[in-house]
py3Dmol code that shows the C-alpha trace and the ligand (Angstrom):
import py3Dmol

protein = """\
ATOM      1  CA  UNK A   1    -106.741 121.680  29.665  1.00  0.00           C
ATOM      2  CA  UNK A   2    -105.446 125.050  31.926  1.00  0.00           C
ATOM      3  CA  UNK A   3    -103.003 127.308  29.224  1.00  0.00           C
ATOM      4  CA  UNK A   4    -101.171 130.019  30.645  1.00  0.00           C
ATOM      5  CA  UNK A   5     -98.965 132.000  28.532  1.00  0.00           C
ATOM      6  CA  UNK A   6     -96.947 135.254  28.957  1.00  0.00           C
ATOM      7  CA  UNK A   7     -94.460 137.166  26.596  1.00  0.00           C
ATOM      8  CA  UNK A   8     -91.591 139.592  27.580  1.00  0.00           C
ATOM      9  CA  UNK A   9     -89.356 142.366  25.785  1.00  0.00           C
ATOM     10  CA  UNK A  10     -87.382 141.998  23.416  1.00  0.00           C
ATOM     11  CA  UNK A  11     -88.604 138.715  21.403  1.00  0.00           C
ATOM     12  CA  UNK A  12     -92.299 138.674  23.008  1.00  0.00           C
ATOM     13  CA  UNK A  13     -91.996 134.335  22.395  1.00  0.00           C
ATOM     14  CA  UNK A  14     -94.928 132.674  24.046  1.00  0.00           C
ATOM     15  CA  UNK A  15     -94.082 130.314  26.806  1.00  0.00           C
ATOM     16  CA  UNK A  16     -96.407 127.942  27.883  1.00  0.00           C
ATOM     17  CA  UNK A  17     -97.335 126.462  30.849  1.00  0.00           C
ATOM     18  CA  UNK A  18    -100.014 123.502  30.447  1.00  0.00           C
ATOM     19  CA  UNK A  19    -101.856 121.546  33.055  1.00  0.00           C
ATOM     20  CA  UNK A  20    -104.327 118.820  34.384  1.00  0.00           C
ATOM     21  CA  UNK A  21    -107.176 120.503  35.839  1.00  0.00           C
ATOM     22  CA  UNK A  22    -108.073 117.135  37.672  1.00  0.00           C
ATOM     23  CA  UNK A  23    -104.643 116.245  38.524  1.00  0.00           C
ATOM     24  CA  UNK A  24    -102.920 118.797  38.487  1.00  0.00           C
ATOM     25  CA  UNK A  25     -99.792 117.644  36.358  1.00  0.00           C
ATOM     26  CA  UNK A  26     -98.365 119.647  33.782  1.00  0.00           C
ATOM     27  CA  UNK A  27     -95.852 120.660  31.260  1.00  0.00           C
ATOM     28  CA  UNK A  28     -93.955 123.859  30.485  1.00  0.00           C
ATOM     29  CA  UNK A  29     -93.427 124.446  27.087  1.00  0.00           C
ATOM     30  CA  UNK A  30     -90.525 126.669  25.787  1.00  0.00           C
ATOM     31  CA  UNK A  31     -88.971 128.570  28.745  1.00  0.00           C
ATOM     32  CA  UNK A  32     -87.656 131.998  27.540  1.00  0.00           C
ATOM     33  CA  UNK A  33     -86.612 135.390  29.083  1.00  0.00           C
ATOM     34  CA  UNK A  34     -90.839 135.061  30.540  1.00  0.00           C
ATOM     35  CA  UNK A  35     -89.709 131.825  32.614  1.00  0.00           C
ATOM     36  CA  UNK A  36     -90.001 133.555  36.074  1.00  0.00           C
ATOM     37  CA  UNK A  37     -93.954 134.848  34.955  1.00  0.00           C
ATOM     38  CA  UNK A  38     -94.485 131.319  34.177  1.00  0.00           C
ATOM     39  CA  UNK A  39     -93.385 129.802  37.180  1.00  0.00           C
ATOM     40  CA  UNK A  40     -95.116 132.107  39.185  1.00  0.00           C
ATOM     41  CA  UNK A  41     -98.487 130.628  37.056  1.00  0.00           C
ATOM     42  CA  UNK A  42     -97.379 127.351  37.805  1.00  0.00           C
ATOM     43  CA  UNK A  43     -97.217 128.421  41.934  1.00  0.00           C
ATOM     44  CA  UNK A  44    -100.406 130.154  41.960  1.00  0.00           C
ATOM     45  CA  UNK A  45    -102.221 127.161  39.759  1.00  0.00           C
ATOM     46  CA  UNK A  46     -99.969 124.670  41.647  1.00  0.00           C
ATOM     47  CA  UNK A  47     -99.239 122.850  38.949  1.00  0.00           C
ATOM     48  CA  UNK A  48     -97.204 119.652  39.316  1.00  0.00           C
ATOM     49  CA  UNK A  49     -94.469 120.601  36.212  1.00  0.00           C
ATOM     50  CA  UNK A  50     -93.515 116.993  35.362  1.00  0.00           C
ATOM     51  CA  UNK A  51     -91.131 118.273  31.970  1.00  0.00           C
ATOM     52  CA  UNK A  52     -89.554 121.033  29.931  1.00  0.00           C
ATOM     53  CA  UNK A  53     -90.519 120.596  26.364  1.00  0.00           C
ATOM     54  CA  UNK A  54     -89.007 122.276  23.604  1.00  0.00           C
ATOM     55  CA  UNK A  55     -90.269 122.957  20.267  1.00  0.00           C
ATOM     56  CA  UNK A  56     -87.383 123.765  19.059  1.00  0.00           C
ATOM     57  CA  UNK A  57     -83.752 125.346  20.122  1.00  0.00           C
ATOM     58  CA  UNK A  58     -83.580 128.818  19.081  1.00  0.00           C
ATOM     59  CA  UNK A  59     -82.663 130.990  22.076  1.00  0.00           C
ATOM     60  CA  UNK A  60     -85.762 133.361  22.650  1.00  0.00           C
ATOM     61  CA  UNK A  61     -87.699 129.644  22.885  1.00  0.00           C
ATOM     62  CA  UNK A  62     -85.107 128.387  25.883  1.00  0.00           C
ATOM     63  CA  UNK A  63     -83.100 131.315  27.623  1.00  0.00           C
ATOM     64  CA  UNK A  64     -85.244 130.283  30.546  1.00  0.00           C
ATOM     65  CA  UNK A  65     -84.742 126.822  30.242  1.00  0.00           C
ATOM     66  CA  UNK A  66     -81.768 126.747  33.356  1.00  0.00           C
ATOM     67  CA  UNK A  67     -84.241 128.371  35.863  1.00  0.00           C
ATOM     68  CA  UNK A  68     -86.648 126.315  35.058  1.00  0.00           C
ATOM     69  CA  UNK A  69     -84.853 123.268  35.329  1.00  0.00           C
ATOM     70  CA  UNK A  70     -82.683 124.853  38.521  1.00  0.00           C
ATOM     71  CA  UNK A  71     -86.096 125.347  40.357  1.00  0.00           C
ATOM     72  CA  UNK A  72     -88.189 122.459  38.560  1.00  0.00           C
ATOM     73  CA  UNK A  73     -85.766 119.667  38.816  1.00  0.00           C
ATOM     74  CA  UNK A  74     -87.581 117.935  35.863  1.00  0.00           C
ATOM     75  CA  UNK A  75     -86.175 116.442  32.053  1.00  0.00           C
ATOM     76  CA  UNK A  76     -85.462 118.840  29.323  1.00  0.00           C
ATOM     77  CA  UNK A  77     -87.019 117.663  25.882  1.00  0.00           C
ATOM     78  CA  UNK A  78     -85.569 118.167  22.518  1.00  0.00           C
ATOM     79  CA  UNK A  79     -85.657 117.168  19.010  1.00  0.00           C
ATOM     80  CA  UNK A  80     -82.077 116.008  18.472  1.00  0.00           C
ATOM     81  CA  UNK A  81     -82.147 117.210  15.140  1.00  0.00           C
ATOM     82  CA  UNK A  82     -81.686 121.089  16.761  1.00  0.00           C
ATOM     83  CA  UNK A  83     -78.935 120.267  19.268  1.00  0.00           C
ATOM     84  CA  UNK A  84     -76.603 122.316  17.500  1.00  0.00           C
ATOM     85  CA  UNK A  85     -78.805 125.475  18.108  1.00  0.00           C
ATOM     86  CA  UNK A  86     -79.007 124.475  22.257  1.00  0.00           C
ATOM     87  CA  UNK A  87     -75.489 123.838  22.059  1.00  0.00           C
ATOM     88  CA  UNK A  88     -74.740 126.926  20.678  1.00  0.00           C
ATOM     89  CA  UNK A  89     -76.959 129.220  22.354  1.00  0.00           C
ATOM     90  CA  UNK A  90     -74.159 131.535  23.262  1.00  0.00           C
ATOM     91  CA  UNK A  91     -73.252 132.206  19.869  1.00  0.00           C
ATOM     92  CA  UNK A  92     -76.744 132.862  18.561  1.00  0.00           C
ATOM     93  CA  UNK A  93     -76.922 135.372  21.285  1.00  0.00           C
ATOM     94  CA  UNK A  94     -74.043 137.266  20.070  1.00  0.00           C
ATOM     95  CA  UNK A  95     -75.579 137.028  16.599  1.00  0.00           C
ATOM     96  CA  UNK A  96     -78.286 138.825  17.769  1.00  0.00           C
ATOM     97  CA  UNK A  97     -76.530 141.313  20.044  1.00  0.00           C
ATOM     98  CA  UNK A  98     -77.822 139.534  23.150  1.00  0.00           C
ATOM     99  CA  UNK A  99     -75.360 137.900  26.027  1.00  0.00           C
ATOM    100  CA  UNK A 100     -77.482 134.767  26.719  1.00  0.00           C
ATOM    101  CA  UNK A 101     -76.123 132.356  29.438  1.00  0.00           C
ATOM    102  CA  UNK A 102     -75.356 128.547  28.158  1.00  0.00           C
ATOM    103  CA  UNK A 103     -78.316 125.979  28.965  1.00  0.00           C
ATOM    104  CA  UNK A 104     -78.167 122.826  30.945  1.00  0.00           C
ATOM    105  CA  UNK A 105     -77.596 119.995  29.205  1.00  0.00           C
ATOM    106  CA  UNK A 106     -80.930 118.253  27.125  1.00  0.00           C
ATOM    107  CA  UNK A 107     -81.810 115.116  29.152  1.00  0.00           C
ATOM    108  CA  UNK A 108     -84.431 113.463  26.713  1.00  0.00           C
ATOM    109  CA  UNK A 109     -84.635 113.142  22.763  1.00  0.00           C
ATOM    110  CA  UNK A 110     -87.962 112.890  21.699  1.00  0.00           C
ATOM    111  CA  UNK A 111     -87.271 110.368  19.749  1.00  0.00           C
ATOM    112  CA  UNK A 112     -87.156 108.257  22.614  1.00  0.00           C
ATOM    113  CA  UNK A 113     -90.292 106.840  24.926  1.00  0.00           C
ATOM    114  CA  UNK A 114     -92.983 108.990  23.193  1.00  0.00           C
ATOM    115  CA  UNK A 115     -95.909 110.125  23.442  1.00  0.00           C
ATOM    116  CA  UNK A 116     -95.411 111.903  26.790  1.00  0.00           C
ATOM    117  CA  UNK A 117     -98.372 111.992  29.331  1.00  0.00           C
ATOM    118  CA  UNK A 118     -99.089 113.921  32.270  1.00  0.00           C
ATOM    119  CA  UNK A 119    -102.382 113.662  34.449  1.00  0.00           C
ATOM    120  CA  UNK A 120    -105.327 113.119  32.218  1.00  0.00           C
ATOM    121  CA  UNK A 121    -103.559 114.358  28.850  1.00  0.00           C
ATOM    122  CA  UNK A 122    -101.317 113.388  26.096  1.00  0.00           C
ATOM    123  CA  UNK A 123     -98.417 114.783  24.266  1.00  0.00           C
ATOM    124  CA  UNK A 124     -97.989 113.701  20.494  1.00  0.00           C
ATOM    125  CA  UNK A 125     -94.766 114.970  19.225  1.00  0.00           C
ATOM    126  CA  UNK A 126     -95.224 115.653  15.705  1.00  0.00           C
ATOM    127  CA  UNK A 127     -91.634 116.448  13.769  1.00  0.00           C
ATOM    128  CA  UNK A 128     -92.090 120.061  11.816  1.00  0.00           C
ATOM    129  CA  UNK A 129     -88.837 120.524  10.337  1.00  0.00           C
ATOM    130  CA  UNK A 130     -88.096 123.756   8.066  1.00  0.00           C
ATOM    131  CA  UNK A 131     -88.115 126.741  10.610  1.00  0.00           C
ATOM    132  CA  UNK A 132     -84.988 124.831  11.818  1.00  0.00           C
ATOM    133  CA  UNK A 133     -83.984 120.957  11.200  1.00  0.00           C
ATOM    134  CA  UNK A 134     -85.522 119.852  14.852  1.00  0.00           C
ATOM    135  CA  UNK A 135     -88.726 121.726  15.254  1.00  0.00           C
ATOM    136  CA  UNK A 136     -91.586 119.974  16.128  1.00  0.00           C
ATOM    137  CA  UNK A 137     -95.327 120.913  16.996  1.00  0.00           C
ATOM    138  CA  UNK A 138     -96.835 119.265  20.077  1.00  0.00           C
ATOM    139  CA  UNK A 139    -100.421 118.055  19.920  1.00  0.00           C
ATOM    140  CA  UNK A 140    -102.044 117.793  23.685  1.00  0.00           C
ATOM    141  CA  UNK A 141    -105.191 116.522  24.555  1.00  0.00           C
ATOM    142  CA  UNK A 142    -106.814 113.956  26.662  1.00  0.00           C
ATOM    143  CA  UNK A 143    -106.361 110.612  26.448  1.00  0.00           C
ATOM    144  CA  UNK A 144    -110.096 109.698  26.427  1.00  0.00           C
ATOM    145  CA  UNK A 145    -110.534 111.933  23.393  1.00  0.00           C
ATOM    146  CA  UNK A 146    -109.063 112.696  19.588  1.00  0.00           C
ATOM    147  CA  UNK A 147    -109.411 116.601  19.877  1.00  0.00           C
ATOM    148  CA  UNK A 148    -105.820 117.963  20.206  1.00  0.00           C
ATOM    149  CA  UNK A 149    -104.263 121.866  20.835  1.00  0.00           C
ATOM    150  CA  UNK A 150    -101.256 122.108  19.223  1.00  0.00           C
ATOM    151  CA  UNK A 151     -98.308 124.219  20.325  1.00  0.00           C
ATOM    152  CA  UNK A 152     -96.250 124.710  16.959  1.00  0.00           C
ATOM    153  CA  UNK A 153     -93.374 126.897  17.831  1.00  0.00           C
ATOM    154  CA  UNK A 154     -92.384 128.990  15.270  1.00  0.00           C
ATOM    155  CA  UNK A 155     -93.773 126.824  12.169  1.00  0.00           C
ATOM    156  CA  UNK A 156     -96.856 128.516  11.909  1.00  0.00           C
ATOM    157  CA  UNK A 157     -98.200 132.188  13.177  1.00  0.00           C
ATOM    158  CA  UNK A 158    -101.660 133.594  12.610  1.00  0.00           C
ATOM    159  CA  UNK A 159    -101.107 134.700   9.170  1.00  0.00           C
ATOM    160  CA  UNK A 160     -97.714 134.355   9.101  1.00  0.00           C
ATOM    161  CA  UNK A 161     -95.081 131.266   8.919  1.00  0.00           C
ATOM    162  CA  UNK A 162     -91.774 131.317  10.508  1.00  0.00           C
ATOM    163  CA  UNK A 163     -88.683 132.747   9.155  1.00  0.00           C
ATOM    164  CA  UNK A 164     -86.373 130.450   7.008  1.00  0.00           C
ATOM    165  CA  UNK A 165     -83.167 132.057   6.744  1.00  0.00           C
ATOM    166  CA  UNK A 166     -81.909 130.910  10.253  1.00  0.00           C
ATOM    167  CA  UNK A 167     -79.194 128.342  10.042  1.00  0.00           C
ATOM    168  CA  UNK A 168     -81.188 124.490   8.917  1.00  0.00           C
ATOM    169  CA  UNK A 169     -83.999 126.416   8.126  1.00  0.00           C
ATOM    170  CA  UNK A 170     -85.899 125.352   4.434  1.00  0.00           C
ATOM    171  CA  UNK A 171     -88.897 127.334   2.873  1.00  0.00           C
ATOM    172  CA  UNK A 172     -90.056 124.423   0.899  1.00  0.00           C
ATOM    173  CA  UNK A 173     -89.674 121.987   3.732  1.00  0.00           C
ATOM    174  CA  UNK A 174     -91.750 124.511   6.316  1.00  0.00           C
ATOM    175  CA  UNK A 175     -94.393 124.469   3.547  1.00  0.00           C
ATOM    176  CA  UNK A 176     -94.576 120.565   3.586  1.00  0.00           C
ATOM    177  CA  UNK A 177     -94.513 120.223   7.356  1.00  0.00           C
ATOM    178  CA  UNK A 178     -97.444 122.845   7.583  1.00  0.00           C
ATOM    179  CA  UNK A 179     -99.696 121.436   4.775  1.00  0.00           C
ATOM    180  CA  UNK A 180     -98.970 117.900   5.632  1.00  0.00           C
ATOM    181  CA  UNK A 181     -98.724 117.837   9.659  1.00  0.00           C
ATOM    182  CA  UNK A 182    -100.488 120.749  10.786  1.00  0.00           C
ATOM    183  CA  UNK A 183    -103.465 121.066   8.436  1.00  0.00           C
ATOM    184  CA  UNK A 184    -103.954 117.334   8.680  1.00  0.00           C
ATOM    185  CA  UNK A 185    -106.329 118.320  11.898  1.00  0.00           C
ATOM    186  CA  UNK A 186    -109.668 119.827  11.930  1.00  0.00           C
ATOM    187  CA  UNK A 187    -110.416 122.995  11.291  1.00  0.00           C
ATOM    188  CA  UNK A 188    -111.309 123.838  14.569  1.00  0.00           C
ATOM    189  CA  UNK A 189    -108.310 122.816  15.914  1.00  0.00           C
ATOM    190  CA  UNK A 190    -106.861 125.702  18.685  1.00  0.00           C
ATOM    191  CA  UNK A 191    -103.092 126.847  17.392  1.00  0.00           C
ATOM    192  CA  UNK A 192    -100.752 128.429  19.860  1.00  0.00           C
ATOM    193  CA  UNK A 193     -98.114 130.115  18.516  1.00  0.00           C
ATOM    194  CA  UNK A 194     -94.463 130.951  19.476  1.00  0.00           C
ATOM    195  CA  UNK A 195     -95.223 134.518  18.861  1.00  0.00           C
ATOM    196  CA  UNK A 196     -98.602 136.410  18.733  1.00  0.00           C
ATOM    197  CA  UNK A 197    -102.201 135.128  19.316  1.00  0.00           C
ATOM    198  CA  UNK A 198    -103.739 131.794  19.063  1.00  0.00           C
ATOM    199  CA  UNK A 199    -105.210 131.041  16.021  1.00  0.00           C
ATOM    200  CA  UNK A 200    -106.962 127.741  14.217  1.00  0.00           C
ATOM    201  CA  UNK A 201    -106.126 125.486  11.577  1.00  0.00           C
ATOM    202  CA  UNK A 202    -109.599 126.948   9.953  1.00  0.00           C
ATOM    203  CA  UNK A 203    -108.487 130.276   9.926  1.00  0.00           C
ATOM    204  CA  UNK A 204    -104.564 129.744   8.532  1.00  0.00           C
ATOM    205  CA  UNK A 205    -106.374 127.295   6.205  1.00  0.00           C
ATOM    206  CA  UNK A 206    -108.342 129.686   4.746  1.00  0.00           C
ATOM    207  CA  UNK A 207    -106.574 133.158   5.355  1.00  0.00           C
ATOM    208  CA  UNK A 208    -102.672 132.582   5.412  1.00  0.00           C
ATOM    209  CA  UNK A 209    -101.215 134.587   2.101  1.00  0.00           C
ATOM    210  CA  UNK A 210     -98.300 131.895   2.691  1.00  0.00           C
ATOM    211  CA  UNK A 211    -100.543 128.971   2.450  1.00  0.00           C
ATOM    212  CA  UNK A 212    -103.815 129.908   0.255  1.00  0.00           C
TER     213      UNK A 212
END
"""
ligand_1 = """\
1
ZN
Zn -87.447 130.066 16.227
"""
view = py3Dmol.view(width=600, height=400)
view.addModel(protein, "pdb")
view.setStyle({"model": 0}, {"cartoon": {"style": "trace"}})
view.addModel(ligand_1, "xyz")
view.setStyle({"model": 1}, {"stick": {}})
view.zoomTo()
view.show()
């Protein structure tokens, strides 16, 4: 599996752009103000971007969704559960202070004709709610094999959880998602976050203050 990921002033969210080494198919994951580096890593890797997945709707995680999809031409992926938040990405930008541009429309719920593939790999989508109502984390690997990378959004950070005070989001219910979803896989399971470095299930496992 080929990850590229790049982060930009002011919200430094990861976005992700994962791909097929032997086919060369891929996926971006969470398009933000970045979206232009990442395309440019999808160019220079020439990637074959086959979707836009979305871990979830809160605007630093899909401000670049409309380039993306302007230059991709591909589906946009979403938890219908956070549809409010892409619907009202306008108004979460003025609640920040930030004029943000409204977002095509969603073409696919994931509740619909999962998992996803793309070259050799798969794409589990595994519902995280508690950050917001329609996160999810997305577990990729190849089909051949159990071993999976997950891309969790904002549900879990190296040493950290996401924030629960947004609109939808729950404390107790990010607690459950994390100890029942995410630390259901190995410990040397590879974690990449929606903001910061990677980390593993090991490490949060053992060294989270939120989780221990
Ligand atoms: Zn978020």
């Amino acid at each position: 599996m080929r990850v590229r990921t790049t982060a930009v002033a002011p919200f430094f969210k990861n976005g992700y752009v994962v791909s097929c080494e032997s086919t060369g198919e891929g996926v971006l994951i969470d398009p933000g103000d970045e979206v232009k580096a990442l395309l440019d890593f999808a160019r220079a890797d020439r990637v074959d971007v086959r979707a836009i997945l979305l871990t979830h709707a809160h605007m630093d995680h899909i401000t670049g969704v409309g380039h993306a999809k302007a230059v991709l031409h591909v589906p946009i992926w979403l938890d219908r559960a956070d549809l409010f938040l892409y619907e009202d990405v306008v108004e979460q930008g003025k609640m920040f202070g930030f004029e943000v541009d409204p977002q095509p429309p969603v073409d696919n719920f994931y509740d619909h004709a999962m998992p996803f593939r793309f070259g050799n790999y798969v794409v589990d989508v595994l519902p995280t709610p508690g950050h917001c109502p329609g996160g999810v984390c997305l577990a990729i690997g190849t089909i051949a094999s159990p071993a999976r990378e997950l891309f969790v959004g904002d549900t879990l950070f190296a040493g950290s959880i996401g924030r629960t005070d947004l609109p939808g989001g729950d404390y107790e219910t990010l607690i459950r998602s994390i100890r029942d979803v995410l630390f259901a896989f190995p410990d040397d399971t590879i974690v990449h976050a929606g903001h910061g470095p990677d980390t593993t299930i090991g490490d949060e496992r053992r060294t989270n203050p939120f989780l221990t």
